[in-house]
C-alpha positions in Angstrom: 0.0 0.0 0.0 1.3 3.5 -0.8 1.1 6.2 1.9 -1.2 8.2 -0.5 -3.6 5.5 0.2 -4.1 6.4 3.8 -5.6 9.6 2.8 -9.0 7.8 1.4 -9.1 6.4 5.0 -9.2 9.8 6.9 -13.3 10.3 6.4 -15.8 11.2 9.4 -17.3 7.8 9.5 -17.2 5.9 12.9 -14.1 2.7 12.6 -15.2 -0.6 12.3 -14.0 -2.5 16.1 -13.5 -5.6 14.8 -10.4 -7.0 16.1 -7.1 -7.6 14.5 -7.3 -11.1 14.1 -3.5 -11.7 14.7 -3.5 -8.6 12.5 -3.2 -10.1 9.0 -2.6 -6.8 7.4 -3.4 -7.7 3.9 -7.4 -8.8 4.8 -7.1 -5.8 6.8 -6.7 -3.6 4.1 -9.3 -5.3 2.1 -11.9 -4.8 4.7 -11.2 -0.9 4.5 -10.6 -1.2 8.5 -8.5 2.4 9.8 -6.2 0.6 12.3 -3.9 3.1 13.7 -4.3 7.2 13.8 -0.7 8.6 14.5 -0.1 12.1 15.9 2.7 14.0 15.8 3.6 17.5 17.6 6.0 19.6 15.4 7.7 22.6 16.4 10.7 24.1 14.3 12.2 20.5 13.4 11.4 20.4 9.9 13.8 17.8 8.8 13.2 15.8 11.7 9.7 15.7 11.0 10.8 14.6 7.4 13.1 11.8 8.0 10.5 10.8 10.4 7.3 11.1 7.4 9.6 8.9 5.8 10.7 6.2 7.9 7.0 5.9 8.5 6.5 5.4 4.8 8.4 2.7 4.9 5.8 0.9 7.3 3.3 0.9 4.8 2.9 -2.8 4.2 2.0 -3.3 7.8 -1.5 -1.7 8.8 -4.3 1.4 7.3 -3.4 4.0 9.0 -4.0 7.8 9.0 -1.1 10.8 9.9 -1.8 13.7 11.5 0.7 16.3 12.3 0.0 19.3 14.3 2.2 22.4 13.5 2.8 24.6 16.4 3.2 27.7 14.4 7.0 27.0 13.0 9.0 29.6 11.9 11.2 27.4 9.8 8.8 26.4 6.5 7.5 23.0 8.1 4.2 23.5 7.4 5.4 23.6 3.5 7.4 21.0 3.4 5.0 18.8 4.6 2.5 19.7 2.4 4.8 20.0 -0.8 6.2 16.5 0.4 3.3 14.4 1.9 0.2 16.0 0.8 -1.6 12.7 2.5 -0.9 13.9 5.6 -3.9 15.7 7.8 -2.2 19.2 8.5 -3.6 21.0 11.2 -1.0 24.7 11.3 -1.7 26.9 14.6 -1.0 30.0 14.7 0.7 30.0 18.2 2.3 27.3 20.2 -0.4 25.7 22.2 1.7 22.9 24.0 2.2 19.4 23.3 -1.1 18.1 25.3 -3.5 20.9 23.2 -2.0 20.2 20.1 -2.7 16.3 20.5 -6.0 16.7 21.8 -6.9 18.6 18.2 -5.7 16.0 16.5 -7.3 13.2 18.5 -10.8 14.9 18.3 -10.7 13.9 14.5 -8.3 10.7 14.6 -10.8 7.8 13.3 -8.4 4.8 14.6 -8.7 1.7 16.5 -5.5 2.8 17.8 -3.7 5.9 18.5 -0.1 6.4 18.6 1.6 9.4 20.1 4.8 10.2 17.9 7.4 12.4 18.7 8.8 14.0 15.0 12.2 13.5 16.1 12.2 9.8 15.6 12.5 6.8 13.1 10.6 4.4 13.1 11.2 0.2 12.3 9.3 -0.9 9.5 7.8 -3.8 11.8 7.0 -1.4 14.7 3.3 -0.3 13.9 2.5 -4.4 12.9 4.5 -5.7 16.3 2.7 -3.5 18.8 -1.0 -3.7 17.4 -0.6 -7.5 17.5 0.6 -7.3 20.9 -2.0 -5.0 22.0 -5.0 -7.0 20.4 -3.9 -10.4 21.7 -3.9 -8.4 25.2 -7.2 -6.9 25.9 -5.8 -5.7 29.4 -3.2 -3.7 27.6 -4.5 -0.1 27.7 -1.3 1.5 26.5 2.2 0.3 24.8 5.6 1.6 24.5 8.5 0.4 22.5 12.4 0.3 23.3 14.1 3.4 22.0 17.9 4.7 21.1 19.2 7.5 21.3 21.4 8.6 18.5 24.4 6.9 19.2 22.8 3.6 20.2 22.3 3.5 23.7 19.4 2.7 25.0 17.2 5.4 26.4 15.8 4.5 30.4 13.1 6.5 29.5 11.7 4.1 27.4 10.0 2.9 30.9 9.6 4.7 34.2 8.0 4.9 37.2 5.3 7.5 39.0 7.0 10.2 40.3 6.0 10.1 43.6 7.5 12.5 46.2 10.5 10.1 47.1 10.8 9.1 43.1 10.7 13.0 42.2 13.1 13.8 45.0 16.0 11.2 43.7 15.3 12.4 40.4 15.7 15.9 40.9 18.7 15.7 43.1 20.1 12.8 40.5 20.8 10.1 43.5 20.2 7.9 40.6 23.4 8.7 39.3 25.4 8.2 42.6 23.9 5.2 43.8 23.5 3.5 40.2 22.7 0.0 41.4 19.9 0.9 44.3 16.2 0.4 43.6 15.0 2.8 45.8 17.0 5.7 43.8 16.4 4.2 40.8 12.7 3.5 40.7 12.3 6.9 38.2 13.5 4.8 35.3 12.1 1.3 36.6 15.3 -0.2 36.6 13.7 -3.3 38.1 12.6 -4.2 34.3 15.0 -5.7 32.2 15.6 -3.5 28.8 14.9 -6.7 26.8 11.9 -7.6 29.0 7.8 -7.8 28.3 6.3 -6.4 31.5 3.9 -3.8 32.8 5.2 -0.8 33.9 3.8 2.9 35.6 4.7 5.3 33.2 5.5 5.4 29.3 7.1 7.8 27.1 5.2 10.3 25.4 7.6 10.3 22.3 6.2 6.9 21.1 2.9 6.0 23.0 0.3 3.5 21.6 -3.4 3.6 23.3 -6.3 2.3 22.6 -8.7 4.7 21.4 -11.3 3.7 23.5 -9.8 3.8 26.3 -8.2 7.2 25.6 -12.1 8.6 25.2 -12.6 6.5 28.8 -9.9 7.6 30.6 -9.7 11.5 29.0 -7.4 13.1 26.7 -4.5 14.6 27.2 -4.1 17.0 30.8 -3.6 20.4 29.3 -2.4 22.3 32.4 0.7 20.3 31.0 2.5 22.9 27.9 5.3 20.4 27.3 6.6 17.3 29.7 4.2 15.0 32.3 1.8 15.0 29.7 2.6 11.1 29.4 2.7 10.5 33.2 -0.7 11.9 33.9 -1.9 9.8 30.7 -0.3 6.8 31.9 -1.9 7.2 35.7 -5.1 8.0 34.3 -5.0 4.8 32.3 -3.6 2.1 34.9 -6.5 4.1 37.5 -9.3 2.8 34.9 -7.7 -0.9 35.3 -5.7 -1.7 32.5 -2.2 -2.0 32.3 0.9 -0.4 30.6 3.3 -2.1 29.0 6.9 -1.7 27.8 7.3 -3.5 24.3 11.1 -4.3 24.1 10.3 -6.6 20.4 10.6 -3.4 18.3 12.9 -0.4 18.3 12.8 3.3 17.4 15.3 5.7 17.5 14.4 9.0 19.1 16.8 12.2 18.5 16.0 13.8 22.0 15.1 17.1 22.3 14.5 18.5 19.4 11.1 20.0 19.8 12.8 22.7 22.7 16.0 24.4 23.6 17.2 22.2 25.3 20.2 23.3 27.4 17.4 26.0 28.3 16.5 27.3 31.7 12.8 27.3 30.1 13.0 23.5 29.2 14.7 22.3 32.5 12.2 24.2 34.6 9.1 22.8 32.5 10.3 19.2 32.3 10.8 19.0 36.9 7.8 21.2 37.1 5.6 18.7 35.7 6.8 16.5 37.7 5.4 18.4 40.5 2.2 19.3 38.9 1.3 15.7 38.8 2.3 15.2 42.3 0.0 18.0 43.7 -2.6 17.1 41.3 -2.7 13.5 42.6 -1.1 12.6 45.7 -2.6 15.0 47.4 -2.2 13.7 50.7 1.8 14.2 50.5 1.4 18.2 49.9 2.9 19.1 52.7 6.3 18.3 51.3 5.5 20.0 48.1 7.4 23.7 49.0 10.3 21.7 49.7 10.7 20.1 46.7 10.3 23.4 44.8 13.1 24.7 46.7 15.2 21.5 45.7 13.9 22.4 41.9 15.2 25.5 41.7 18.5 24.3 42.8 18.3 21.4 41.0 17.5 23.9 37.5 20.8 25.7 38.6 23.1 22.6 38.5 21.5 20.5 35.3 21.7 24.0 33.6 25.3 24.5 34.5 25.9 20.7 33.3 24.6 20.8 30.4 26.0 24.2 28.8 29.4 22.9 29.7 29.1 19.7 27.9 28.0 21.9 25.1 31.3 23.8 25.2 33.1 21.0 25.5 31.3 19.2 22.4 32.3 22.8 20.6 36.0 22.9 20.9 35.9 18.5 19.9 37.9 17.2 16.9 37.1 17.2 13.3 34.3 14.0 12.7 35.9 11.5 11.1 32.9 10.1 9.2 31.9 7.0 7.3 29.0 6.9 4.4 27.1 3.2 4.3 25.3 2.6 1.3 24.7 1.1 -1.8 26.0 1.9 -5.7 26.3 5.6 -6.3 24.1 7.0 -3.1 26.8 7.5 -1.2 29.2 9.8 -3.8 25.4 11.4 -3.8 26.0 12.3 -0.4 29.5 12.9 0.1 28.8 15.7 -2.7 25.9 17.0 -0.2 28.1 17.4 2.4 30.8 19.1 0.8 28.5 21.5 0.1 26.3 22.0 3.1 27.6 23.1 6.1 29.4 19.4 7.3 33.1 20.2 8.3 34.1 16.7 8.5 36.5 14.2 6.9 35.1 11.1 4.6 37.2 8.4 5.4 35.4 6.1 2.8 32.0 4.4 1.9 30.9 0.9 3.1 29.0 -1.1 0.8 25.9 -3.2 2.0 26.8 -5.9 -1.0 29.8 -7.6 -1.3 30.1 -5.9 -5.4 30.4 -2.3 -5.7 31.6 0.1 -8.3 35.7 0.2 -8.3 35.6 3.5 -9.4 34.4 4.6 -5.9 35.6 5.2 -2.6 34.3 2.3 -0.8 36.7 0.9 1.5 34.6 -1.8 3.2 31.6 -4.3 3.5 28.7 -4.5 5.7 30.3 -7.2 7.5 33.9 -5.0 8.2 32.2 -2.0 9.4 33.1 -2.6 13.4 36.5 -3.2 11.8 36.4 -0.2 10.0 35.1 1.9 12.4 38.3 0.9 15.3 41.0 1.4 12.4 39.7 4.7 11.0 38.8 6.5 14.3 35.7 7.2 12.7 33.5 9.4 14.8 30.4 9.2 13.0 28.9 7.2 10.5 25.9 8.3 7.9 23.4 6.3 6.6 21.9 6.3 2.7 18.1 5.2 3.7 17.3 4.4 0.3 19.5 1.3 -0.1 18.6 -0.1 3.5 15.6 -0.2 5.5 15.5 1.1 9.1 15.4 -2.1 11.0 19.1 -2.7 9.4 19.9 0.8 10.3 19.2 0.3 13.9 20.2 -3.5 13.8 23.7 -2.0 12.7 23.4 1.1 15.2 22.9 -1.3 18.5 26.1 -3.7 17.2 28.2 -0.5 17.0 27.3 1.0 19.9 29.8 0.1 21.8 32.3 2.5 20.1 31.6 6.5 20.7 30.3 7.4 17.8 27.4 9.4 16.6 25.1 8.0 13.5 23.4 10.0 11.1 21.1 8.9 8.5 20.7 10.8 4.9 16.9 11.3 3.3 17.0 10.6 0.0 13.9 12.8 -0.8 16.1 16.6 0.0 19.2 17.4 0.6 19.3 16.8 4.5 21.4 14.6 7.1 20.1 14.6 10.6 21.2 13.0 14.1 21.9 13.7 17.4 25.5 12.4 18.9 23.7 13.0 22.5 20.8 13.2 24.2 21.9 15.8 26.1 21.8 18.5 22.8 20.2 19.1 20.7 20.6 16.8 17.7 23.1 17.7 14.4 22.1 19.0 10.9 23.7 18.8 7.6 21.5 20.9 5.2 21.6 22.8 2.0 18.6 25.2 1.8 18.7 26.5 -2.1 19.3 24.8 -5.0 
């Protein structure tokens, strides 16, 4: 199926609630069934939001489903590109930024899904994701809500991927970061659920917002989206409200995303910091009322607390300023990568090519490829390679995150190059914001 289809799908009728049926997607096409409305939030992130459209092009074999994105009046052409670039796609453009929650909410009002999923534009997306969590989800009615694991952009795994309620003493370790000094206790560590293997099926308090499957009769149940919340705890009220109404939610470790943090704010900004612990304490006072006495306290611990991660994570920016020159790799297929080499030497890159890695074992001798699919580690420890780039339209994504969690044992960042414009996008941390190679004019 072509994502044009989806658009014929995206109608005012009410969607059929017959069940997946071990979601054989074929028959579910043929019965016209809308399985799966996906919302994204976009704010300034254009390419993001592109590389993202895309990846979740590349899903279309899996399930009908319908995209909405919700442009919180970007300054950076979004809305055009979108448009110009995936005129399928439900645009609803504000004309001021309304938050994360308000701008869902808009979108869910008119989503026409079995399922919604809550995407963050700065991911990418596994072309078995969609298929692997709706089949989960249908085979277990007690599942309300679903998460998958995620990456950051060099690999690791993010521990948000599945947290706990931030209760006073969770929100207390988390804003005075005991987690980090006492690494191995549960009671510090209970923010990120560390009880829960990374690989392991289980039920869990919170889930990210940046990739958050729900059923959507159970979101109408339960209530949409808290909109005292402008950006952050969004997901942690959501994920109360839903285990309160007695189903579960569950982490999903069988399918992968990558998610670029960050992008949708200034990160590193006192703004940001402030609105991320805040919400934290908004959903504290909101529910746990009977704790409030504690609640100046930990305000006075939160502005501290903004004071030092502020202080951290401007001088990690400094120091990621003054690094070497990126020593970078380009993995690909036949002439895509001298494609992108060319791109970069023209856009604003800075870095060295060391060479181009083939994903066959033939590739044309007149190029710089120095290496197969199977050398890359190899390649990478001999080279000092710093980052490596991916050409998307010779692999899918599941390979591209297959090859990111194998290498991520060296420091390196990964990139990955949309063939539909002239853009490279990643993040070598999720402590920045994320890194972009662009040329803007032909």
């Amino acid at each position: 199926m072509n994502l044009k289809d989806t658009k014929v799908h995206s109608n005012n009728t009410t969607p059929s609630k017959k069940t997946l049926e071990h979601t054989d997607c074929k028959s579910a096409r043929a019965e016209e069934r809308l399985l799966l409305s996906i919302v994204i939030v976009s704010y300034n992130v254009k390419y993001f939001l592109l590389h993202c459209l895309h990846s979740i092009q590349q899903t279309a074999s899996d399930c009908v489903y319908e995209i909405f994105v919700v442009d919180n009046s970007s300054s950076d052409d979004t809305c055009e590109a979108v448009l110009t670039q995936f005129p399928q796609v439900q645009l609803i453009q504000n004309t001021e930024n309304v938050g994360f929650a308000k701008a869902c909410n808009q979108a869910i009002r008119q989503a026409q899904g079995e399922y919604i999923l809550l995407l963050n534009p700065d991911t990418v997306v596994g072309e078995h994701t969609f298929l692997s969590a709706l089949q989960y989800m249908n085979a277990h009615k007690e599942c309300g809500a679903l998460g998958v694991k995620m990456l950051d952009g060099s690999g690791n795994f993010l521990p948000e991927s599945k947290r706990g309620l931030p209760t006073y003493g969770v929100a207390l370790c988390k804003i005075l970061g005991l987690q980090k000094l006492f690494p191995h206790a549960r009671w510090a560590n209970r923010y990120y659920a560390t009880h829960i293997g990374e690989n392991e099926i289980a039920p869990v308090e919170v889930l990210s917002g940046a990739c958050f499957f729900v059923r959507t009769d159970v979101l109408w149940q339960v209530g949409l989206l808290n909109e005292a919340y402008f950006m952050y705890g969004e997901d942690i009220d959501l994920s109360y409200k839903i285990t309160q109404a007695g189903f579960h939610n569950v982490y999903f470790p069988e399918t992968t995303i990558i998610h670029y943090k960050g992008e949708s704010t200034p990160h590193r900004s006192i703004r940001s910091i402030y609105n991320f612990y805040k919400a934290m304490l908004i959903f504290v006072q909101t529910n746990l009322k009977a704790w409030e006495i504690f609640t100046p306290f930990l305000w006075i611990i939160l502005y501290v607390a903004i004071a030092i991660v502020w202080c951290k994570r401007n001088m990690s920016a400094i120091v990621h300023k003054v690094s070497p020159k990126h020593r970078v790799l380009i993995v690909g297929a036949g002439y895509e990568p001298q494609r992108v080499e060319k791109f970069l030497q023209a856009s604003n890159f800075g870095g060295d090519i060391v060479g181009y890695v083939s994903l066959t074992e033939e590739y044309p001798e007149t190029l710089n490829y120095i290496a197969t699919r199977a050398q890359l580690p190899h390649c990478i420890q001999i080279n000092a390679v710093t980052e490596v780039i991916f050409c998307i339209d010779s692999m899918s994504v599941s390979e591209v995150i297959t090859i990111i969690q194998e290498c991520s044992v060296f420091t390196i960042s990964f990139k990955i190059a949309n063939p539909h414009n002239r853009s490279v996008v990643g993040s070598s941390s999720p402590q920045r914001k994320g890194e972009l190679y662009e040329i803007t004019a032909r």
